[in-house]
N, C-alpha and C positions, 0 to 999 in steps of 0.2 A: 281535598277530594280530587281525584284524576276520572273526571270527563271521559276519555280517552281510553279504552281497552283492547288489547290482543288478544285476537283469538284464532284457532287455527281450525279449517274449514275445509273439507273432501270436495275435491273436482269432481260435479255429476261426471264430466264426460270421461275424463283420464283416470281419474280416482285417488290424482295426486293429493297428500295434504299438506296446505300452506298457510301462513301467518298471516292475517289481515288486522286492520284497525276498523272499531267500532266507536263513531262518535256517542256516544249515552246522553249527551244533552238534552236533546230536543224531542224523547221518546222513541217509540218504534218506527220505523221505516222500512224503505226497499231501496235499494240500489241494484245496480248493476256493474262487477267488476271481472276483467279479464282472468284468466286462470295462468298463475305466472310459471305454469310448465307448458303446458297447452294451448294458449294462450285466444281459450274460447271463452265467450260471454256466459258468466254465473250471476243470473239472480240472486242476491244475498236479502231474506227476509229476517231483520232483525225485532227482535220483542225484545223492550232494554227501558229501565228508567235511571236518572241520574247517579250514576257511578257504577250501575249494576246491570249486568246482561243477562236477562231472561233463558231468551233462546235464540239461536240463528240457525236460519233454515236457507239449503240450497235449493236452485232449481236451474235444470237449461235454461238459455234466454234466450 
């Protein structure tokens, strides 16, 4: 089983969409990652259990 998923995600601010990794191990989380056209701070709210991603949700940060 791969941990580990791609998923691709809209920039609140630009509205570019780009490829990010989701670790699925450990459950749901928050992070925070740069927007790799814009290169502004995106909240990434994941719902995800092992192997599987629920939902990911953006937000400015």
């Amino acid at each position: 089983m791969n941990l580990e998923e791609d998923v691709e995600v809209v920039c609140p601010y630009c509205g570019a969409i780009f490829t990010t990794f989701v670790d699925t191990s450990a459950g749901g989380y928050a992070t925070i990652e740069d927007c790799q056209v814009c290169c502004r701070p995106i909240e990434l709210i994941v719902g995800c259990h092992a192997g599987v991603i629920d939902q990911v949700d953006t937000a400015r940060a």
